[in-house]
N, C-alpha and C positions, 0 to 999 in steps of 0.2 A: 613602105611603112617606115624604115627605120632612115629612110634619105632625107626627110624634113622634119627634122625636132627642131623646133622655137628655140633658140637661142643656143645651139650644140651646132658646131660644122663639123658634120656627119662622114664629111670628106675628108678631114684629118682625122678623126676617130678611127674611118677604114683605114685611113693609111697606119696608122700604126699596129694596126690587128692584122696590116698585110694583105688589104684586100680582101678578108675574109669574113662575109659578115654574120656567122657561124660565129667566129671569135668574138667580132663586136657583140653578137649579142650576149655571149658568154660575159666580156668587160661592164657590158650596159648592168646583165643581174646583179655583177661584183660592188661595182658603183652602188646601188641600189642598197645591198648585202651589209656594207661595212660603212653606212651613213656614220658620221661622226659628230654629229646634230648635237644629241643630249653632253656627249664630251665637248664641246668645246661653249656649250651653254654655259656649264658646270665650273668648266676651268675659269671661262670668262669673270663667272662670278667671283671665285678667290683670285682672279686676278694672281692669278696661276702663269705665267707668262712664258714663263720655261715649258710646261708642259701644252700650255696651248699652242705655242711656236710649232710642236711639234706634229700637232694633228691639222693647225692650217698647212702645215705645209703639206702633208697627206693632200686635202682636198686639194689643194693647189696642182699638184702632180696628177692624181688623178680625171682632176675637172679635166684636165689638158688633153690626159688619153681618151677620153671618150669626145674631146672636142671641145669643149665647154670653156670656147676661150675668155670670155671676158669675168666669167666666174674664179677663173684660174688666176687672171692679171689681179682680180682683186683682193683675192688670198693671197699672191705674193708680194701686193703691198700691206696688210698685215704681216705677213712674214718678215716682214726686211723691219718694220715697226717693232716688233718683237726682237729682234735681233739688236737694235737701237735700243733698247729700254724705250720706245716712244707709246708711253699709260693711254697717251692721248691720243695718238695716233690710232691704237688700237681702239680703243675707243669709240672714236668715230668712224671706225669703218666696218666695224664687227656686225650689228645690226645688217647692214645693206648686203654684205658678204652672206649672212645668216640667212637672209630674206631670199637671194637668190638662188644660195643653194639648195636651198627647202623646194622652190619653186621648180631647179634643174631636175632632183630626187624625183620631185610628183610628173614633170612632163619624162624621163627615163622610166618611171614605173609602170607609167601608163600605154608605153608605144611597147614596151618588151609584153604585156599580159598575152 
């Protein structure tokens, strides 16, 4: 069940939970739990950048632990944007980051029910 999630390698998620997929699925709820969706909608809108910095970077970490690597590489190119004062940067990548992490959220929600 939890060994083929669509765009999660399931294999560094266990490796980080130690092999234990007891834990991961504990990590999978957390993930799920502490979505940062409407916050970084929100901040995006006031262009908020100090404090969106901070919650991409959350998902960025977290995407990681549960595996979700390419979701993760893309939060930390907003993050490094953010760090840059780069408006535009963040800009253009905030959507596509948004889209997939909603997308990661919904296939993690679905495979822990």
């Amino acid at each position: 069940m939890l060994d083929k999630l669509y765009g999660i390698n399931t294999e560094l998620g266990m490796s980080y939970c130690m092999d234990d997929e007891d834990f991961y699925r504990e990590v999978l709820e957390e993930y799920i739990n502490s979505s940062k969706v409407d916050e970084l909608i929100s901040l995006f809108e006031a262009q908020d950048w100090a404090n969106y910095r901070i919650r991409i970077h959350a998902v960025k970490s977290t995407s990681l632990t549960i595996g979700a690597e390419e979701l993760s590489a893309k939060a930390l190119a907003i993050e490094n944007a953010c760090k840059n004062s780069d408006a535009d940067a963040i800009k253009a990548g905030h959507q596509d980051c948004l889209d997939m992490y909603r997308k990661t959220l919904d296939i993690v929600a679905n495979a822990v029910k």
